[in-house]
PASEBA-1860 file (N, C-alpha, C; in nm, 3 decimals):
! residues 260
1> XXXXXXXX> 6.936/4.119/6.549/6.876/4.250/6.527/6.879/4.282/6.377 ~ 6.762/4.290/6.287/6.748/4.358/6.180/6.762/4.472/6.147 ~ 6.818/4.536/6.060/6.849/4.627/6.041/6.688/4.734/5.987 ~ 6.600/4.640/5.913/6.484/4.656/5.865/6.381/4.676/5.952 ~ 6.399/4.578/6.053/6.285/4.624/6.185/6.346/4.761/6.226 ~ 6.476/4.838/6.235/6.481/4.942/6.259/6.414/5.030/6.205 ~ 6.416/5.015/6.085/6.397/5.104/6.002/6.252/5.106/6.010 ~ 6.135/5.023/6.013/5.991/5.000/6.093/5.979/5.122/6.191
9> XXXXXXXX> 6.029/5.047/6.313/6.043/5.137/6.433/6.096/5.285/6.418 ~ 6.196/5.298/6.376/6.203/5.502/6.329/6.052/5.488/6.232 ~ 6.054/5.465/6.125/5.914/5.541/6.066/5.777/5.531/6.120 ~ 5.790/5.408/6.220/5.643/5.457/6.318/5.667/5.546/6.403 ~ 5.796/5.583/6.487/5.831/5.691/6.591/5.783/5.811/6.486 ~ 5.835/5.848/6.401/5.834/5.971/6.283/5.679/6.007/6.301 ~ 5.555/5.910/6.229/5.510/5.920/6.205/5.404/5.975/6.283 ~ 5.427/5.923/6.441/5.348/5.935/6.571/5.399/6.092/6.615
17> XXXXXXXX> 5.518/6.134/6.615/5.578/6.250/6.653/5.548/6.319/6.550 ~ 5.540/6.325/6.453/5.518/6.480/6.303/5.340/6.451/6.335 ~ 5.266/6.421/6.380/5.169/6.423/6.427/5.075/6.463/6.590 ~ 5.188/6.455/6.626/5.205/6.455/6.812/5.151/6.624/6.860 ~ 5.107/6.677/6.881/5.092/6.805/6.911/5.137/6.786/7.074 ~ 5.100/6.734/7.164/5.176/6.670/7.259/5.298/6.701/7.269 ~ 5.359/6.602/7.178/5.516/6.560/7.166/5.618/6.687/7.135 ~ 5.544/6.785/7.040/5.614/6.921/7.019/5.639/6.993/7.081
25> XXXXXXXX> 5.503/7.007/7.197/5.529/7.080/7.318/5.645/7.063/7.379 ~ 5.599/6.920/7.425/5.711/6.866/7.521/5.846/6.887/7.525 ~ 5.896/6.858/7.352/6.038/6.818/7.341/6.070/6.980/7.267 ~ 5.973/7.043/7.208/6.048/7.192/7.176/5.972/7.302/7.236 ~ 5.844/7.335/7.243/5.813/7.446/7.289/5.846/7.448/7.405 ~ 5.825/7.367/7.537/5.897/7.377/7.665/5.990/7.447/7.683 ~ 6.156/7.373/7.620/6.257/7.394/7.586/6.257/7.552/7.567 ~ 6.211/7.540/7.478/6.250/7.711/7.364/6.177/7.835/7.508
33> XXXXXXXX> 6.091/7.786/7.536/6.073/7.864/7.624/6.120/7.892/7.760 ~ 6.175/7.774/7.770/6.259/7.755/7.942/6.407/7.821/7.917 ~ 6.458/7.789/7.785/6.565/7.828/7.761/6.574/8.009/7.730 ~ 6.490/8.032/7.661/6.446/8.186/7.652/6.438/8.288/7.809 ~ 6.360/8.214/7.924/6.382/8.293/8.042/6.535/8.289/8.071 ~ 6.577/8.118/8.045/6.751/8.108/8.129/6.832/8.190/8.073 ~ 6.821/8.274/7.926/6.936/8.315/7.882/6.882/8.454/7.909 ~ 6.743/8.490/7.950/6.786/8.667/8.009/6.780/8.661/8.174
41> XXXXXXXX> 6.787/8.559/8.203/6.838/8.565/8.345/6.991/8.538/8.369 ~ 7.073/8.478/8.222/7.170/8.524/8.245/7.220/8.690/8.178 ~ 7.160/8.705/8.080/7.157/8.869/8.083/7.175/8.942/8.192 ~ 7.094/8.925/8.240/7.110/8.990/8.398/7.220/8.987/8.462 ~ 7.273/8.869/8.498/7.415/8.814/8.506/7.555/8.940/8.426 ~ 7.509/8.909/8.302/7.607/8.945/8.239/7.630/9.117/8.306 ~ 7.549/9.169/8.254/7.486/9.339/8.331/7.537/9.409/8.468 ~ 7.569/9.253/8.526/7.634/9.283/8.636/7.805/9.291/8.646
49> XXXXXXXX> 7.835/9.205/8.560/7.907/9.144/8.498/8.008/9.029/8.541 ~ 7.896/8.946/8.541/7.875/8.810/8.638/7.892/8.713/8.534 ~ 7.980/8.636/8.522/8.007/8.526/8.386/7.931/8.415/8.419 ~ 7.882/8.405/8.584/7.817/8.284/8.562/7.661/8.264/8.513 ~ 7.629/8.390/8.407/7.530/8.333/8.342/7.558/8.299/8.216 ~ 7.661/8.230/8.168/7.719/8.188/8.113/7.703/8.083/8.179 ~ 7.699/8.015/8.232/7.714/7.872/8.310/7.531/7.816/8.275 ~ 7.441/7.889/8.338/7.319/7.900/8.314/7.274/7.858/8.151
57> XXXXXXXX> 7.352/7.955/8.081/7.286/7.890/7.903/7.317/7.761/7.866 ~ 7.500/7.751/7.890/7.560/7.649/7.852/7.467/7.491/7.920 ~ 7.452/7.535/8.030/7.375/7.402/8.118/7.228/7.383/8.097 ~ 7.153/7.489/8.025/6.974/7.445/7.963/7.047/7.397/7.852 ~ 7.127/7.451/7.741/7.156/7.381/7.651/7.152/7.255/7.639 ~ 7.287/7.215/7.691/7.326/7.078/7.729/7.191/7.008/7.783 ~ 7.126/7.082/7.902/7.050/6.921/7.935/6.942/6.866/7.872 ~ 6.958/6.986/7.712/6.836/6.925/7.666/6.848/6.791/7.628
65> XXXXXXXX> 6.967/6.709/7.576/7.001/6.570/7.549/7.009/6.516/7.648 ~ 7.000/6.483/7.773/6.961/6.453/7.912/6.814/6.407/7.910 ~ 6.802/6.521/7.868/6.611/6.543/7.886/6.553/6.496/7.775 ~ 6.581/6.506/7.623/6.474/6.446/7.479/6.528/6.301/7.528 ~ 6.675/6.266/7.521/6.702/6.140/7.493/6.626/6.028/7.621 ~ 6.601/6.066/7.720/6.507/5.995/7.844/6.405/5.986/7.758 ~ 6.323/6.085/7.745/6.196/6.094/7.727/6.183/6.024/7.627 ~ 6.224/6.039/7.494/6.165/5.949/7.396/6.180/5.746/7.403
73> XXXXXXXX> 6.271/5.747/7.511/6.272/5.614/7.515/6.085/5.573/7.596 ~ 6.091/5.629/7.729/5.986/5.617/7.815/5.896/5.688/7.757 ~ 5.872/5.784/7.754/5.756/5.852/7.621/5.678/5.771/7.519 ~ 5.779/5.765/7.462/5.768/5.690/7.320/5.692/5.537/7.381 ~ 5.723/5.429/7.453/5.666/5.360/7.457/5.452/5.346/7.542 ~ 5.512/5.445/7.605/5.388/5.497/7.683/5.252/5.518/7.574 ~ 5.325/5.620/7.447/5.231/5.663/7.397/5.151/5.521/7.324 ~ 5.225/5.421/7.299/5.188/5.315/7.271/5.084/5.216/7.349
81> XXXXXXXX> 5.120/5.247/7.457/5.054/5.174/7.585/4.921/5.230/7.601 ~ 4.927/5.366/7.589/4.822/5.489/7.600/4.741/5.421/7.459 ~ 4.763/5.415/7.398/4.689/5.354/7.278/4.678/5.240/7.231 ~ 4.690/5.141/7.326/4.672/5.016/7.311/4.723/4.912/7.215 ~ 4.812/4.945/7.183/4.940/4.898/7.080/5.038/4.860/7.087 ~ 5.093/4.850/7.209/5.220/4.862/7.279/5.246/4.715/7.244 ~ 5.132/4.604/7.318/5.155/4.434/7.311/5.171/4.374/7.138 ~ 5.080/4.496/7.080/5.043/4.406/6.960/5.157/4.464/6.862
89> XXXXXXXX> 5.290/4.510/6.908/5.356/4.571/6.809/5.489/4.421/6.793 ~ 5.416/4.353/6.885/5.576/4.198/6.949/5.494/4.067/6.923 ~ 5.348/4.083/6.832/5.315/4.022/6.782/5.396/3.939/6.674 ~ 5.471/4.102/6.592/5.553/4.066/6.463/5.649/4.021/6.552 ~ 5.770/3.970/6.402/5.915/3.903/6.503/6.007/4.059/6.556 ~ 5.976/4.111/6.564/6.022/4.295/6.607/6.036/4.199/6.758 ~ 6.172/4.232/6.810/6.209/4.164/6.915/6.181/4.368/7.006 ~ 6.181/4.331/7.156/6.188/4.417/7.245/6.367/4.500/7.231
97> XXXXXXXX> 6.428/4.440/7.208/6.609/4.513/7.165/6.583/4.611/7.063 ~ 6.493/4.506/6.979/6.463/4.588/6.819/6.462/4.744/6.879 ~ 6.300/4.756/6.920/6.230/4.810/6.966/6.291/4.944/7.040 ~ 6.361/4.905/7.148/6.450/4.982/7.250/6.553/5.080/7.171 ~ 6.597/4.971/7.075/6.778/5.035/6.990/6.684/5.168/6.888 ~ 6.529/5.115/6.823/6.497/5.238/6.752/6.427/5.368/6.838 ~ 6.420/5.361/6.927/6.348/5.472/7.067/6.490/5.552/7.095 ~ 6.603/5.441/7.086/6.761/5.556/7.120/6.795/5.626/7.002
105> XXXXXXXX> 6.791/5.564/6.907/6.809/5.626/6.777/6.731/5.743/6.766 ~ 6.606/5.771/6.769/6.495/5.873/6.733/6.482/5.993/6.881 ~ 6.555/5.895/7.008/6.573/6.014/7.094/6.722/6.098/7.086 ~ 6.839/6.020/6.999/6.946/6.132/6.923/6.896/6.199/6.865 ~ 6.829/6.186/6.768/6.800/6.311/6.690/6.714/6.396/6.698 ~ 6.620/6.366/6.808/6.543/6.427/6.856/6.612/6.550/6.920 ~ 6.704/6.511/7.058/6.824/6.554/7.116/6.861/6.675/7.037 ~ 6.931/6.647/6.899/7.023/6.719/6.844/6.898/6.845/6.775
113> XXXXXXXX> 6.790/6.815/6.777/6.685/6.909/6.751/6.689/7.028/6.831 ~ 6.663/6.952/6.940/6.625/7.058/7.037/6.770/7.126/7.078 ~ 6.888/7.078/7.072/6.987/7.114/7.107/6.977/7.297/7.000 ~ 6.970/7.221/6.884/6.991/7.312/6.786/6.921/7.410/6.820 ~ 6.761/7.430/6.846/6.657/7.524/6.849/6.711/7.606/7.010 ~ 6.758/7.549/7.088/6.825/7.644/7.180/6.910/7.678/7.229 ~ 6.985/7.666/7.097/7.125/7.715/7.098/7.093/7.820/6.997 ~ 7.010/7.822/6.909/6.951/7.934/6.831/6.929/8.047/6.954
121> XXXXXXXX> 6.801/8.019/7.028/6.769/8.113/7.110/6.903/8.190/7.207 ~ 7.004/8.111/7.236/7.096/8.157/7.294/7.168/8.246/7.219 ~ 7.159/8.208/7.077/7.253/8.277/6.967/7.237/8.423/6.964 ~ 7.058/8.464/6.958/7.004/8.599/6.923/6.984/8.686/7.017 ~ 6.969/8.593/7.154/6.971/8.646/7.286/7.042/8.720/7.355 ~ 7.199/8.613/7.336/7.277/8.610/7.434/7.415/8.637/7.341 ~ 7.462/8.597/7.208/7.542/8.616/7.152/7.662/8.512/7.144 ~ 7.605/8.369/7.239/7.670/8.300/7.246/7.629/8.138/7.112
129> XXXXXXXX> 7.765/8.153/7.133/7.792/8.006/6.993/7.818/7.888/7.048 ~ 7.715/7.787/7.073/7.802/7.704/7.093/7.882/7.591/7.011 ~ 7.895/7.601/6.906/7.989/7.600/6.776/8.152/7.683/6.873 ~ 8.119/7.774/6.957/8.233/7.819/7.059/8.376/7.713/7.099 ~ 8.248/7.558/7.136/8.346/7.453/7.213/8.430/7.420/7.139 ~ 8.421/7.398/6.959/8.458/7.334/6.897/8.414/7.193/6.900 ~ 8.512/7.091/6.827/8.479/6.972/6.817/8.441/6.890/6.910 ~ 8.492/6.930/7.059/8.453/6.848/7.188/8.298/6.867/7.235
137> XXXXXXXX> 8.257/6.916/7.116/8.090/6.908/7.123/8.030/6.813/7.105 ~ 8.056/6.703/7.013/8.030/6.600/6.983/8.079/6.476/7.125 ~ 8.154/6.464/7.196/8.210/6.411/7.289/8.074/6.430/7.400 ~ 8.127/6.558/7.429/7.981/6.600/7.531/7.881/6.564/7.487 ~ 7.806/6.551/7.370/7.635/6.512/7.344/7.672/6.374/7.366 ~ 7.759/6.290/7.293/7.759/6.124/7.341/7.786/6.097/7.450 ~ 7.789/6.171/7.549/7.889/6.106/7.674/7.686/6.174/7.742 ~ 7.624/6.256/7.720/7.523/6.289/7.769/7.406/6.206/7.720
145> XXXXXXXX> 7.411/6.176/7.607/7.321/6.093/7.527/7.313/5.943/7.594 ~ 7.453/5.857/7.613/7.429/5.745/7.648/7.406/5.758/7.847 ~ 7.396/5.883/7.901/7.315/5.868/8.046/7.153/5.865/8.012 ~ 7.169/5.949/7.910/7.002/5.975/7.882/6.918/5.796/7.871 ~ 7.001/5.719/7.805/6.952/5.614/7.708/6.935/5.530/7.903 ~ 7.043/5.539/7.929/7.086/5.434/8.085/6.942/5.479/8.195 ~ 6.878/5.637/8.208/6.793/5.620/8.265/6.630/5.617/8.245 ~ 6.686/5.621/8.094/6.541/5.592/8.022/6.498/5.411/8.073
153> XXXXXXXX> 6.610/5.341/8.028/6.599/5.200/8.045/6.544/5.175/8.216 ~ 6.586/5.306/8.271/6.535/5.297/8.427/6.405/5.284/8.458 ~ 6.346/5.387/8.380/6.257/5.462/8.397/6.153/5.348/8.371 ~ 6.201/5.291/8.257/6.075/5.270/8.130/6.042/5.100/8.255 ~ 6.138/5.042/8.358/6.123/4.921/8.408/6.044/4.950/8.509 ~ 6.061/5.051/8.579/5.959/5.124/8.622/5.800/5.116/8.579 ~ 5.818/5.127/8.511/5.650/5.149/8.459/5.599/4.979/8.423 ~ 5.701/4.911/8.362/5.651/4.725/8.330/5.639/4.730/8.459
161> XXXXXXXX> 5.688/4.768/8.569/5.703/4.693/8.687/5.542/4.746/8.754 ~ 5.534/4.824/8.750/5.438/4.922/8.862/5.341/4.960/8.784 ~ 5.334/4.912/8.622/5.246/4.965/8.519/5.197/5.091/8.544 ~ 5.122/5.209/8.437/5.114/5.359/8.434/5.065/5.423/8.531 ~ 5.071/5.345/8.674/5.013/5.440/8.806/5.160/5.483/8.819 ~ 5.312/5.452/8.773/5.441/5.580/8.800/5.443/5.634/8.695 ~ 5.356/5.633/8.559/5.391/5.694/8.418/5.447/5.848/8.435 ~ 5.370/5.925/8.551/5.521/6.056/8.544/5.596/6.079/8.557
169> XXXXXXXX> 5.666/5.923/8.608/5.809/5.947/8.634/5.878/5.948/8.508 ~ 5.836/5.948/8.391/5.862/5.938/8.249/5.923/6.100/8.231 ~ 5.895/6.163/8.253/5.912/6.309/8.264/5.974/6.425/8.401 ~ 5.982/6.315/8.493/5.918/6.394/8.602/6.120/6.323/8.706 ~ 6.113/6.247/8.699/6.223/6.169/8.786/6.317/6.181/8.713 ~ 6.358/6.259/8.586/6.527/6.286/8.542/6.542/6.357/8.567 ~ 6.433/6.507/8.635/6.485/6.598/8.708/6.559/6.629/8.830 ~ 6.579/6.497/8.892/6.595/6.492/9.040/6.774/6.472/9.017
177> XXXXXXXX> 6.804/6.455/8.851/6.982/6.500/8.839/6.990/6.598/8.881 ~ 6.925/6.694/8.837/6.973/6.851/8.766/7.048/6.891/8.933 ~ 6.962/6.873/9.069/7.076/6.948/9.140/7.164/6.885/9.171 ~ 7.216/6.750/9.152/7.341/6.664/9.161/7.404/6.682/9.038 ~ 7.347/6.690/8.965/7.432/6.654/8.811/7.540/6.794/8.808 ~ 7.519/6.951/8.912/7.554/7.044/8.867/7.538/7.068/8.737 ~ 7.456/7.090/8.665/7.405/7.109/8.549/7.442/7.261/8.551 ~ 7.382/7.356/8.618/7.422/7.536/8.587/7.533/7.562/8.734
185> XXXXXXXX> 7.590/7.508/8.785/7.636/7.561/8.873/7.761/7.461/8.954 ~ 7.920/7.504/9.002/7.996/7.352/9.006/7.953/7.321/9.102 ~ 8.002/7.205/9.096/7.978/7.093/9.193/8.005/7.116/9.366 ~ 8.115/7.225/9.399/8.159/7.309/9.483/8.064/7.342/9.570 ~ 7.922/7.363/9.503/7.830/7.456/9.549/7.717/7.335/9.597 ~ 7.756/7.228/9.630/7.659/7.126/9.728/7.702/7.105/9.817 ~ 7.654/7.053/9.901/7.709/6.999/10.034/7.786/6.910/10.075 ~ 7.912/6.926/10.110/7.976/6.816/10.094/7.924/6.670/10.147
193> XXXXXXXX> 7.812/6.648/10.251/7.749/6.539/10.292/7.711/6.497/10.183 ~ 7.654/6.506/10.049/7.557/6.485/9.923/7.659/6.485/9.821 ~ 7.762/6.542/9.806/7.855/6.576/9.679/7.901/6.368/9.657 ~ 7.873/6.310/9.741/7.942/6.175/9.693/7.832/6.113/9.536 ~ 7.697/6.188/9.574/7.573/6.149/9.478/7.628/6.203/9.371 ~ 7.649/6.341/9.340/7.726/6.422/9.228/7.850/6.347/9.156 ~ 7.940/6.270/9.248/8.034/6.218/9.198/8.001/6.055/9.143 ~ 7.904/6.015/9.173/7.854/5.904/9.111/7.758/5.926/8.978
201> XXXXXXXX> 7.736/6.015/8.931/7.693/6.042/8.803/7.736/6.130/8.729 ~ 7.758/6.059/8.587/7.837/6.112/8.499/7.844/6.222/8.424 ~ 7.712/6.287/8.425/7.677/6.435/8.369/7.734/6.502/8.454 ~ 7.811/6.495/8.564/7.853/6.571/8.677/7.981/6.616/8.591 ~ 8.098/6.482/8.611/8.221/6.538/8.513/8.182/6.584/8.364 ~ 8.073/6.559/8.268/8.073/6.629/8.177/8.060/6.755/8.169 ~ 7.977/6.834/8.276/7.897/7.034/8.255/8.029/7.034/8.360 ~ 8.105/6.988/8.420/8.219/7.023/8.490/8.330/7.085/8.402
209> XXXXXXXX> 8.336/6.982/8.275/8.431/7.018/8.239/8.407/7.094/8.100 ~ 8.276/7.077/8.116/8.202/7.163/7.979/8.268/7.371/8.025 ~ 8.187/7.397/8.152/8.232/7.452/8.202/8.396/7.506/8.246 ~ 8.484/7.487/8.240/8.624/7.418/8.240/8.652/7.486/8.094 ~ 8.628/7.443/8.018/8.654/7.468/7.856/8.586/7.592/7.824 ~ 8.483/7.647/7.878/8.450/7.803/7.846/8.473/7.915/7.926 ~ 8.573/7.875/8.038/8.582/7.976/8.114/8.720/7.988/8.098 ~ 8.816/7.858/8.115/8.965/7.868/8.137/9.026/7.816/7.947
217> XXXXXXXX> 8.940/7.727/7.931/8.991/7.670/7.797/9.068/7.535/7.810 ~ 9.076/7.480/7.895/9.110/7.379/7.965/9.025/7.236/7.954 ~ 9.095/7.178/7.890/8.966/7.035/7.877/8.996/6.937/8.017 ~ 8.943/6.876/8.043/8.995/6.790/8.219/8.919/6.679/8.126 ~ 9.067/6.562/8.094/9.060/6.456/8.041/9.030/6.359/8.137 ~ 9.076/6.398/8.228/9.090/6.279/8.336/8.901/6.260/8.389 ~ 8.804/6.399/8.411/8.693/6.370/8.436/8.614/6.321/8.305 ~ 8.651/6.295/8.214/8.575/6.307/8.041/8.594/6.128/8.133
225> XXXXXXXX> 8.700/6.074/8.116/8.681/5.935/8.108/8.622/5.862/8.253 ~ 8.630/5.937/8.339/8.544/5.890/8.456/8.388/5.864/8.416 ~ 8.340/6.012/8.349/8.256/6.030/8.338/8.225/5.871/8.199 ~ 8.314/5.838/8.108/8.261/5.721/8.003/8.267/5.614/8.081 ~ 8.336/5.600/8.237/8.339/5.477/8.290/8.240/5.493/8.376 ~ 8.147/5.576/8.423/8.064/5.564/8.492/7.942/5.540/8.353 ~ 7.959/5.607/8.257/7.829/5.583/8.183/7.817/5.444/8.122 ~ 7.926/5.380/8.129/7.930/5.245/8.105/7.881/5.142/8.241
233> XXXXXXXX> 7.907/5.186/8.336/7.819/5.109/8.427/7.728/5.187/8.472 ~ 7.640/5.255/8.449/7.485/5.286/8.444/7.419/5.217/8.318 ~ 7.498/5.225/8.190/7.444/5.150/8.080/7.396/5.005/8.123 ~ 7.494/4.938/8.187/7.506/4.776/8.200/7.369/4.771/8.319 ~ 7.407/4.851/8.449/7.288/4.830/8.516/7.194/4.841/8.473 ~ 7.156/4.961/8.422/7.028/5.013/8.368/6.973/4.954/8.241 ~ 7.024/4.872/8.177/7.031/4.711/8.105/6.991/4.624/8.148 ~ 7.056/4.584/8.248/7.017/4.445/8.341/6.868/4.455/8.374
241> XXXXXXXX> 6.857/4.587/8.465/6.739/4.624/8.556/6.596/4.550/8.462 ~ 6.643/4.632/8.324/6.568/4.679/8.205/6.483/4.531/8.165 ~ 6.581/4.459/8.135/6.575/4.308/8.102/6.531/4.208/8.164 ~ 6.519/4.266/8.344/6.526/4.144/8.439/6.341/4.169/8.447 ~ 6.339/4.308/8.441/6.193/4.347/8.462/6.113/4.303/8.359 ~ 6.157/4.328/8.246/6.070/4.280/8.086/6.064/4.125/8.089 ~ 6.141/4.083/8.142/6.120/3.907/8.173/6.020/3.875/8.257 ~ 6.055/3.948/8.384/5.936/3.948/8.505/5.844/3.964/8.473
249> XXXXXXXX> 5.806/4.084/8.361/5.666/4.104/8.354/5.585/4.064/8.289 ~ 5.654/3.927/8.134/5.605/3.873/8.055/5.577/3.746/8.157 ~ 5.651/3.709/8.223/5.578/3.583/8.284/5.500/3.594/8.417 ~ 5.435/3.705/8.444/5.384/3.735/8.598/5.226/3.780/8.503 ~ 5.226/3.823/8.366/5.102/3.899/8.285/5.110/3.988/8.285 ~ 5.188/4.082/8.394/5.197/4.246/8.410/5.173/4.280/8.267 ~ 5.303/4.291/8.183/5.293/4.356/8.049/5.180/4.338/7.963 ~ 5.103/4.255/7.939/4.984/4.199/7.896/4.910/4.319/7.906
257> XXXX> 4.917/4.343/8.052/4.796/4.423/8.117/4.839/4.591/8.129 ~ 4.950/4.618/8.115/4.964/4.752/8.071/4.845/4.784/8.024 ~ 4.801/4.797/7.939/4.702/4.838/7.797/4.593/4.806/7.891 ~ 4.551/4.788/8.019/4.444/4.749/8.045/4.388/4.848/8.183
END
């Protein structure tokens, strides 16, 4: 892996996104606006004087790195595909790793964008900081960031596999965490028949204990590292999957024919 082909790959991502009118929507106006209803619906909350809309901000916050860091992996290559560029970019020696490692890179900081812009809105809204957590902020975005990266790699095999007749699952199938993941609400509040799904993914112990830390002040170490040992085997699967499919599809023509 070159360090230089990275550096390729971020300034074509850059260049396609500061251009994207699309892409702005997607990854901030959405956001800013989804997050804007969640924090006066926890207003409402508060009025009552109901803390769990407090649970509500903290959890649009957070899933925005859930949500940019997917998308720009599967996104990002799509828009390529969508424009007929996708094959001819592996022309050069730019290996497919190359490729993948600069889509995670540009969906962190993408992430930390949008994180920022609605945590603003929460700021003026709602009065809440999340600068609040302290340093275990950084813990939580990496421990959320590398699920994001694990079902992007899902997603994106998906589409080599089945080429762009599933392309909405690019957008559309990381939502189907949010009511397992307990994202605004604990885990308590599913069914215990289904709660085994909740406990197999790792954003579950993170807004668990995100939650945990703004209500009691209490960090729960013990779910932080469940949660890095589960994101380590979603990484590896969602790797494998990733790899077994991009092989499959270079020698079957599939990928060829994306673009077609």
């Amino acid at each position: 892996m070159r360090i230089n082909r990275l550096k390729i790959v971020l300034l074509h991502t850059w260049y396609h996104f500061w251009h994207s009118t699309e892409t702005w929507v997607d990854i901030f106006w959405n956001p800013l606006i989804q997050t804007w209803i969640y924090v006066l619906i926890a207003a409402s909350f508060a009025q009552a004087g109901d803390q769990r809309g407090l649970f509500v901000i903290v959890g649009m916050i957070f899933w925005q790195i859930v949500w940019v860091g997917q998308y720009a992996i599967c996104v990002g290559a799509l828009w390529e595909i969508w424009s007929r560029s996708f094959s001819s970019l592996f022309i050069s020696p730019l290996s497919m790793s190359e490729y993948i490692v600069g889509q995670m890179i540009s969906g962190a900081v993408k992430s930390l964008l949008a994180v920022a812009m609605t945590s603003l809105v929460a700021f003026f809204l709602y009065h809440f900081s999340i600068f609040s957590i302290g340093w275990m902020l950084l813990i939580y975005y990496i421990e959320l960031l590398i699920f994001s990266w694990a079902t992007g790699f899902m997603v994106l095999s998906l589409i080599f596999r089945f080429s762009t007749q599933v392309q909405s699952l690019s957008w559309a199938l990381i939502f189907l965490v949010q009511p397992f993941g307990a994202v605004f609400y604990p885990m308590t509040v599913l069914p215990e028949s289904i709660r085994w799904i909740a406990y197999s993914i790792p954003v579950t112990y993170v807004f668990e204990t995100i939650r945990g830390q703004i209500t009691m002040g209490i960090i729960d170490w013990r779910a932080l590292i469940m949660a890095t040992l589960l994101n380590a085997l979603w990484m590896a699967i969602g790797w494998i999957i990733f790899d077994r499919t991009y092989v499959g599809a270079k020698k079957s023509g599939s990928f060829a024919r994306l673009e077609g």
